[in-house]
N, C-alpha and C positions, 0 to 999 in steps of 0.2 A: 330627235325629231318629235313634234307636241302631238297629242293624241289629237283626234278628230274631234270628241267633247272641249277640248284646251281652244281651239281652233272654231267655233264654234261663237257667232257673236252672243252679249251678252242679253239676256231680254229682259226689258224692263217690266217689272211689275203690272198685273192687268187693270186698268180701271175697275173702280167697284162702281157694279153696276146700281142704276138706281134704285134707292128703298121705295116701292110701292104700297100705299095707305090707303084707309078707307078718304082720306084729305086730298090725296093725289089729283084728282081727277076737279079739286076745285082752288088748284093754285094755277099764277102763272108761271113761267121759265122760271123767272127770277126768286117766285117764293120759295118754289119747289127745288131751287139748293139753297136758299135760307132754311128750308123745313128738314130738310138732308142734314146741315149742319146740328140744327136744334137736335135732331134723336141722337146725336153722339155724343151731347152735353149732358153727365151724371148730376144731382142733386143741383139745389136752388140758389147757390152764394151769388150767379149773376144775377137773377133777377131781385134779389135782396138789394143790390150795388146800384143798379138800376132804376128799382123804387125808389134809393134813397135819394139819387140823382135827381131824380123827375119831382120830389116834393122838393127839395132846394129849388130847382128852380121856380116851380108853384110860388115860393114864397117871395123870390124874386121878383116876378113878374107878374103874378096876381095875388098877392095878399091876401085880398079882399073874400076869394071865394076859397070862405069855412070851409065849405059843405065837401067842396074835393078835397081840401087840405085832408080833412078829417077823416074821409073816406080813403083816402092812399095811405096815411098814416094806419089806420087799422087795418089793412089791407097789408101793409110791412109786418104789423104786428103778429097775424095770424102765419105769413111767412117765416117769419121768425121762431113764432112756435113749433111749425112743421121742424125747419131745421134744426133746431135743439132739441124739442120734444121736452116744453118745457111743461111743469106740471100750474098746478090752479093756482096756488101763492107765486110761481116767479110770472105768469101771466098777469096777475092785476099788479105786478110789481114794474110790470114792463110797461103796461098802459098808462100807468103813472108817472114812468119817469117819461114816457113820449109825450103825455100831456103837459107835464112840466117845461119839457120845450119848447113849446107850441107855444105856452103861458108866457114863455120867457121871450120869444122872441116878436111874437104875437105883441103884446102890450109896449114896448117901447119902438114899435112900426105905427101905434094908433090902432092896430087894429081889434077889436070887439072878440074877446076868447069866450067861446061857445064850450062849456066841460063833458 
């Protein structure tokens, strides 16, 4: 005969309840389980992936404006940094080879490379 605990349905796991922030109170619904998600995401490789996504397409789609290319690009750079924790030589070592890309694919678009 099965014991009473045996016999007993099984319960599922409790929702966790929502993380409340000093941010809380200035999302809507929908931010506020984007923001939920964001705090259980450890260090920065998506927004690295992300960056680089969003200047591909920059260069796709507006060529033209240096001034954000330029800005997103050092913007990766300094992500980049954080995540490696690289030191002052692989740092202008880095800026170099992202300007070198820029250089490279910049000039055969026509477009005007800003160093």
């Amino acid at each position: 005969m099965a014991s009473a605990a045996a016999r007993a349905p099984k319960s599922s796991p409790k929702p966790k309840k929502p993380k409340h922030s000093l941010y809380s109170n200035a999302l809507d619904e929908a931010e506020g389980l984007d923001f939920e998600l964001a705090q259980d995401v450890e260090g920065i490789d998506d927004e690295i992936a992300l960056l680089r996504l969003k200047i591909k397409s920059l260069l796709e789609t507006d060529p033209e404006n240096v001034r954000l290319i330029m800005q997103a690009t050092n913007a990766l750079a300094r992500l980049i940094e954080a995540r490696y924790k690289i030191n002052a030589d692989q740092k202008k070592a880095l800026k170099n080879a992202i300007g070198s890309v820029l250089k490279d694919l910049a000039i055969p678009l026509g477009i005007k490379y800003l160093p």
